[in-house]
C-alpha positions as CSV (number, residue, x, y, z in Angstrom):
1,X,54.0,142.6,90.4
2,X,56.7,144.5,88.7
3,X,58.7,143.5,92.0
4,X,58.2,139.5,91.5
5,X,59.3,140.5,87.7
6,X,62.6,142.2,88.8
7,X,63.2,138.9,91.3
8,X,62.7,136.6,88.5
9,X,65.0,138.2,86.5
10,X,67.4,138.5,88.4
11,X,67.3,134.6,89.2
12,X,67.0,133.9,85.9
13,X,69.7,136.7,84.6
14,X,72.1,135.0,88.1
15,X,71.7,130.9,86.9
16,X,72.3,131.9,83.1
17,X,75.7,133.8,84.6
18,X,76.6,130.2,86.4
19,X,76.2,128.0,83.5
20,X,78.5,130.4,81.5
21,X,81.0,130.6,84.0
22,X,80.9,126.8,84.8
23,X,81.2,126.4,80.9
24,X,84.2,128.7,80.5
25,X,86.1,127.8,83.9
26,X,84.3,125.1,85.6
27,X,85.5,124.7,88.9
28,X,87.2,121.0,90.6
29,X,83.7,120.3,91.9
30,X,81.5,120.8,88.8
31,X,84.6,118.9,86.6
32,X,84.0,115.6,88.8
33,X,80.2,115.8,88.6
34,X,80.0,115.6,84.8
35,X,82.9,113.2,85.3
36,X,81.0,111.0,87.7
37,X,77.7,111.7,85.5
38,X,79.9,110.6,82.3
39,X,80.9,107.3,84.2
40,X,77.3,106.5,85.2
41,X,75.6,107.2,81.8
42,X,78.5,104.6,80.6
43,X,77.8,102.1,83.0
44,X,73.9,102.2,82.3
45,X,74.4,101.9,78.7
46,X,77.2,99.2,78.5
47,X,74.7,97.0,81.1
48,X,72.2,96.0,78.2
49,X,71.7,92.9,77.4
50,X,73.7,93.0,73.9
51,X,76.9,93.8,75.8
52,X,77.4,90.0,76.0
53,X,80.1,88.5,74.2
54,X,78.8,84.9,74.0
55,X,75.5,86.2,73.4
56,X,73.8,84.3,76.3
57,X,71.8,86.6,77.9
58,X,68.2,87.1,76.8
59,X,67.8,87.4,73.2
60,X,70.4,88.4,71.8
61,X,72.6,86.9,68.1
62,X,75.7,88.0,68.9
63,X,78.4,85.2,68.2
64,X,82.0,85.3,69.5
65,X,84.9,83.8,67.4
66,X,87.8,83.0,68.3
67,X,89.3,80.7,65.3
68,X,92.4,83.9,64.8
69,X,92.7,84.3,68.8
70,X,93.6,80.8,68.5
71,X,95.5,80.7,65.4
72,X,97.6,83.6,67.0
73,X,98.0,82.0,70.6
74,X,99.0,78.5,68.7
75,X,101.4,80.0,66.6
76,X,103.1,81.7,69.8
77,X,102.8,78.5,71.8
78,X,104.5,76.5,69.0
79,X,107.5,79.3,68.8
80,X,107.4,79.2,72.9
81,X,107.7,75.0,73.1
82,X,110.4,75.1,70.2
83,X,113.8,76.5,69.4
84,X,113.2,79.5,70.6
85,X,111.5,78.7,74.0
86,X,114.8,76.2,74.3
87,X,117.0,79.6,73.5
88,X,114.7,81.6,76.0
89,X,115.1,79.0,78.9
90,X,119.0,78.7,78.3
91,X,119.4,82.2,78.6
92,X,117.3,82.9,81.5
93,X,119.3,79.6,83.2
94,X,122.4,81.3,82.3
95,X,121.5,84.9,83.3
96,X,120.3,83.4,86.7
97,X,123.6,81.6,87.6
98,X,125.1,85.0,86.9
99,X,123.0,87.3,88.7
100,X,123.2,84.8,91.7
101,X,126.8,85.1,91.5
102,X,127.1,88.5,91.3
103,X,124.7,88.8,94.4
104,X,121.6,90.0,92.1
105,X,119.2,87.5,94.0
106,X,115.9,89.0,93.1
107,X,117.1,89.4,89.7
108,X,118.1,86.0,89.7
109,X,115.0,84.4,91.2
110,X,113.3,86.6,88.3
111,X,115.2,84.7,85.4
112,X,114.6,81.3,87.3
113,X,111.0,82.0,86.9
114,X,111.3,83.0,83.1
115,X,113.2,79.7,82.6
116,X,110.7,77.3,84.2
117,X,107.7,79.6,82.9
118,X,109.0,78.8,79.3
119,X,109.1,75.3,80.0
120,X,105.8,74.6,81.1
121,X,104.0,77.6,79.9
122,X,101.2,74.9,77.5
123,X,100.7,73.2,81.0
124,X,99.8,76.4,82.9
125,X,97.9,77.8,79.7
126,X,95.7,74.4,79.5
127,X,95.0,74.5,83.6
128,X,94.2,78.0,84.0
129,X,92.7,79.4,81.0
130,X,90.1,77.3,78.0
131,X,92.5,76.1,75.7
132,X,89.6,73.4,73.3
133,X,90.3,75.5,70.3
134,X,94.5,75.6,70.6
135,X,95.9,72.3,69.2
136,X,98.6,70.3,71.0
């Protein structure tokens, strides 16, 4: 008996010295298990049904609005299709016909892109993305 005693303390007295030293210099293999075990507690929690921004699934209340996303994305669109998109495409045109003529053709097919992007940036915006709340 007093030999099953001295095993089980030992075990016990051996796992106790573990934990310490895994808590005071845990090795690479221990760090990416409570990593991994960090990531999967995250996933299961964030997976409930009230993670849903629309609040479509099951039963939930919560409400997305997006009246100042679209204040905000109006208000840039409006900057983008005036004076300033006009002063954007010019100098993109501009800096393209010099980077082309200075042999800079990736940089010049770059600006190209900027230029044309800034003149039809509501077009791409209204086919790619929902744009019912953004006004025209």
């Amino acid at each position: 008996m007093k030999k099953l005693v001295k095993i089980v303390s030992e075990k016990i007295k051996t796992a106790c010295q573990y934990t310490a030293a895994s808590f005071a210099a845990p090795s690479e293999a221990q760090v990416r298990t409570i990593i991994f075990l960090a990531g999967i507690s995250m996933l299961a929690i964030s997976l409930s049904l009230d993670a849903t921004a629309q609040g479509t699934g099951g039963n939930t209340s919560t409400k997305y609005n997006d009246a100042k996303v679209a204040n905000a994305v109006n208000a840039i669109m409006t900057y983008l299709e005036g004076s300033f998109g006009a002063l954007v495409m010019a100098a993109a045109g501009i800096g393209a016909i010099m980077s082309a003529a200075f042999g800079q053709y990736k940089a010049a097919l770059s600006l190209m892109m900027v230029a044309v992007g800034a003149f039809i940036l509501r077009s791409l915006m209204s086919t790619f993305f929902n744009d019912t709340n953004i006004q025209d």
